[in-house]
N, C-alpha and C positions, 0 to 999 in steps of 0.2 A: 504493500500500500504506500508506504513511507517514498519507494523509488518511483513507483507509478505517480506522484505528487511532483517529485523534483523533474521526473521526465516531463510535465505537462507544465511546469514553472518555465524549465529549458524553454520549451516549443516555443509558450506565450512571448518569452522574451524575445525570442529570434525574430517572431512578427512583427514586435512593436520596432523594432533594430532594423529590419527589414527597410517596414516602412517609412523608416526615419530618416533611412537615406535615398529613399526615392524622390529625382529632383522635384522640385514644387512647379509647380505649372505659373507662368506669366504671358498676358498679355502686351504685347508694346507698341507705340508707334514713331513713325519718322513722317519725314515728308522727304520728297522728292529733291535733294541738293545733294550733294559728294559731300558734305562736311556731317553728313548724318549717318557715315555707315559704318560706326562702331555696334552697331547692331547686328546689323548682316555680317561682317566681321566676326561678333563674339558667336554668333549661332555655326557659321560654318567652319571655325576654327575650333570649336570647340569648347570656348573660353565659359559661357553658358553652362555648359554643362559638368564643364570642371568645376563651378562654384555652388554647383548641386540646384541648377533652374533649367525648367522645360519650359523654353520659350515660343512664343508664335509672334510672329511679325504682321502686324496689319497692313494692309494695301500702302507704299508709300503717298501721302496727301500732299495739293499741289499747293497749300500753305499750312502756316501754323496755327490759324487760325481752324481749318477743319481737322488740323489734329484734336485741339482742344475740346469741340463740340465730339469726336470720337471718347476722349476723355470722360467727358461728362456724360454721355449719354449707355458708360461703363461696357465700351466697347474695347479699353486695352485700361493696366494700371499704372503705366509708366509713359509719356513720350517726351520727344525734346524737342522741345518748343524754344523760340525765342521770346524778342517783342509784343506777338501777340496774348502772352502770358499777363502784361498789362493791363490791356483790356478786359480780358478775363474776369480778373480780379478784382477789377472797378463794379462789375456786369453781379458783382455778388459769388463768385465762384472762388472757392478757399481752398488755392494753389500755395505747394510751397516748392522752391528751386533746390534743389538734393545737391547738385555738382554739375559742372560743367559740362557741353560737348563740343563745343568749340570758343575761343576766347582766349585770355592771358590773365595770368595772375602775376606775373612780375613788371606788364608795365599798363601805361593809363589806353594807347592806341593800340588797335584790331581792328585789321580789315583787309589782311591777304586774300580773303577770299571771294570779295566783293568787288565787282567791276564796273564805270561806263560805258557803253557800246552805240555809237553812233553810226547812222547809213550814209552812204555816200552821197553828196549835195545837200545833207542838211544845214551847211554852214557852219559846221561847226568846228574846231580844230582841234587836232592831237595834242592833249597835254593843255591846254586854253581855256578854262572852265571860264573866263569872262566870256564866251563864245556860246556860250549858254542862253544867254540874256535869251530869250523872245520865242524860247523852242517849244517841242511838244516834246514831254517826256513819261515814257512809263513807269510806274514804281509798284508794287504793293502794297496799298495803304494799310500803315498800324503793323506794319514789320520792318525788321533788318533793314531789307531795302528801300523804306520811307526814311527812314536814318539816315541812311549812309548818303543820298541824294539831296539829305537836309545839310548832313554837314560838308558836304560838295559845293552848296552854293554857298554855305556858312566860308568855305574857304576861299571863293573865288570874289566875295564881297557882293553877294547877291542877295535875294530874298523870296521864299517860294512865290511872293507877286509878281516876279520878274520870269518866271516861265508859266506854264501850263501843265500841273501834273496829273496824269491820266491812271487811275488806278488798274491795274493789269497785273493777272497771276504770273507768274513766272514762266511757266510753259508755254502760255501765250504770248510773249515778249517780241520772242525772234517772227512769228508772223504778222504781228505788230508793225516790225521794223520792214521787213518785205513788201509788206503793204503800204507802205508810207504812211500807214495812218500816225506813226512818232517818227521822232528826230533821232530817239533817242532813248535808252533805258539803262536804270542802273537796278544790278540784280545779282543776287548769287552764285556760287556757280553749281553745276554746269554751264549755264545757260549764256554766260556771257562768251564764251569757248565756242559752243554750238554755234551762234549766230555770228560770228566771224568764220565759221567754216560753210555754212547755210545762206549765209545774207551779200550776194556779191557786192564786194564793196566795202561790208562794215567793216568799221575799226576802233579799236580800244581806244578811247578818249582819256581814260588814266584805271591805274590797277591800284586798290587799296592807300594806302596815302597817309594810314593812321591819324584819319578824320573824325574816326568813331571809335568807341569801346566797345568790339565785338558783346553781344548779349546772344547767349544759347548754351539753355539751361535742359537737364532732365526735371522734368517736374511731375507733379503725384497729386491728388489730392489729400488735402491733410488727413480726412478721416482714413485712407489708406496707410499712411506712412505711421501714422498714431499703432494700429495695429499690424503692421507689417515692417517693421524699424528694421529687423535682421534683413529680408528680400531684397530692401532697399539696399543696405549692405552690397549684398552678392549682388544685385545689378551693376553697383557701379565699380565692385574689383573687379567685373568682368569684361567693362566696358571700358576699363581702364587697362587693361591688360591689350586687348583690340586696340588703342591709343597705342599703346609701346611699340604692336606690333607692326600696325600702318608706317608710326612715324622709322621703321626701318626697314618695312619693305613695302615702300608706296607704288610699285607696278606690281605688286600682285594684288596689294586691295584696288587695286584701280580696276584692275582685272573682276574681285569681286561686287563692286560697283555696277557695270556693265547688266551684272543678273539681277540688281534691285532697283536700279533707277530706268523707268522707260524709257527705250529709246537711247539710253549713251551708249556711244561708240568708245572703242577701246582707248581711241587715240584722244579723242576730248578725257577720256577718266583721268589718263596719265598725265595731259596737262595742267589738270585742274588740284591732283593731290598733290603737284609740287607743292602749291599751296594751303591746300589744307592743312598738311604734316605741319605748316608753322603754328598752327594754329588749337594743336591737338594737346589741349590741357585740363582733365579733370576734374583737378583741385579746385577750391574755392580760398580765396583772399578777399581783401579789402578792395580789391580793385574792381571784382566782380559788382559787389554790393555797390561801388559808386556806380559800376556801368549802367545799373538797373533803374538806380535814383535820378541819374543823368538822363538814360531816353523819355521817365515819364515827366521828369522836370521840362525836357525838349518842348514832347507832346502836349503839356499841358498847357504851356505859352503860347501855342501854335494854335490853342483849343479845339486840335485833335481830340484830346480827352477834357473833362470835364473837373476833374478832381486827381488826387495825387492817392498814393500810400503808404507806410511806414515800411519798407524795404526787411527791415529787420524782422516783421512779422510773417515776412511770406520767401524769407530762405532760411534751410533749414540744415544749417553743416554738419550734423550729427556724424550721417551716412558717410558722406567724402573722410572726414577725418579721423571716422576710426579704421576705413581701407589705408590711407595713409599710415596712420601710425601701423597698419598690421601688416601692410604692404609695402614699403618705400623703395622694394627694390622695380616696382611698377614705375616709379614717377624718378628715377635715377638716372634717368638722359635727360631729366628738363633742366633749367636752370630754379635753383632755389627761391623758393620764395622771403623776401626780405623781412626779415624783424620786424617791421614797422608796419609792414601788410598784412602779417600771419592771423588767421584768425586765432584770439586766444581767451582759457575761460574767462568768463565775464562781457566779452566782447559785443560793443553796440556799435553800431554803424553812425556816424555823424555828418550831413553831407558839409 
């Protein structure tokens, strides 16, 4: 009787052990850019399921803004969103930013990945952003790309009264430009690569400029991350792990790229993660938190948005820094992050 007890104590345990190490299932989303595929990265590499997650990837979305509304309407519990996070969160929706997926923690400008692309006869000139004045431009309003176009004219001594800006998703850009219905667009990439290969004619008007403070974040809703703290965890040592592995072999994720982003060709992936790879930093610093403060401060003057937020309430470093401190040989190619940026306890954001 005594054995037949311990035999069946055995069993029970083995099942619960069992199932303790069967990865946990997550949902996730991206959207359609090359600076989003630590994702397809962590699932075909493995990285996923070495940190003990059974992941699925939702359809890549042609902004951040319908990633969001996939968020919300608990169709993935993870995606990385940018800008459009601000809105969100104005809209009533209690998002918080976990860690990076593209951005810097060591300096205040981000924007390798971001480009202008003008067609041929619009007047406009290489490198000349005063050449702007009077044009039609497309942008994605309330993302990255409303930024980056904002601080384009910001540097050229403009002011978005002095062009015409046409709100346009990214995938529609380059037929945009084909069609003359713009002059001109500033966008992401792929897309600013495709339409210089696509659009006879176009040409890059300027590449990134450190005009702007990259913003793209993985974000969660709170009530997730409240219960699900460890998941959040393993998403992002695994998404950090994909980071390491891009930023040293950028022609083979370029290569992986090609099978998750519509439509990219091999030779666009590989020119576009030149740039990406600068850009591939997980971490969270102080730098992050002002990039955040900075677009809705942008936005709100502009009265794009309506009202502002306390930034400190809706990022949430828990996740990042305890992969850091468990992980640091993940984040050992970057440059350190400086003393005076490190998030540390106690830490409140001041803008």
């Amino acid at each position: 009787m005594v054995r037949r007890l311990v035999t069946a104590a055995a069993l029970a345990l083995s099942v619960v052990c069992a199932r303790a190490d069967e990865p946990v299932k997550m949902n996730v989303g991206m959207v359609s850019a090359i600076d989003m595929l630590a994702i397809p990265v962590a699932l075909e590499r493995g990285f996923f399921e070495k940190h003990g997650l059974d992941v699925t990837i939702a359809r890549p979305y042609p902004t951040g803004v319908d990633a969001l509304n996939a968020l919300q309407a608990g169709e993935t519990d993870i995606v990385q969103v940018g800008v459009p996070m601000i809105g969100a969160v104005l809209r009533g929706m209690d998002l918080v930013a976990l860690g990076n997926f593209s951005g810097s923690t060591t300096k205040a400008g981000s924007d390798a990945t971001m480009a202008l692309v003008a067609r041929e006869g619009s007047g406009i000139v290489a490198g000349d952003l005063k050449t702007l004045k009077g044009k039609k431009i497309a942008t994605s309003f309330g993302t990255i790309n409303h930024l980056y176009i904002l601080g384009l004219l910001q540097k050229a001594g403009l002011t978005p009264a002095d062009v015409a800006l046409v709100n346009t998703p990214p995938p529609d850009m380059t037929v945009a430009l084909l069609a003359k219905g713009v002059d001109a667009f500033a966008g992401w990439d792929p897309w600013p690569i495709i339409a210089q290969k696509d659009v006879p004619g176009a040409f890059q008007v300027i590449r990134g400029g450190d005009v702007i403070s990259y913003i793209g974040f993985a974000v969660a809703l709170r009530s997730w991350v409240d219960a699900h703290l460890g998941l959040a965890e393993k998403f992002l040592a695994a998404t950090s792990e994909a980071d390491q592995w891009m930023r040293k072999n950028p022609k083979q994720a370029a290569g992986i790229g090609t099978r998750w982003i519509p439509g990219l060709k091999r030779d666009v992936a590989e020119a576009a993660m030149q740039f990406n790879v600068q850009q591939l930093d997980r971490r969270l610093s102080r730098n992050n938190y002002r990039a955040l403060w900075t677009a809705e401060d942008t936005l709100a003057k502009l009265g794009t948005i309506k009202s502002t937020f306390d930034v400190n309430k809706h990022v949430d470093p828990r996740p990042i820094l305890a992969v850091m401190k468990a992980h640091p040989e993940l984040f050992s190619d970057l440059p350190p992050i400086p003393d005076d940026l490190a998030i540390k306890p106690g830490f409140v954001f001041q803008p």
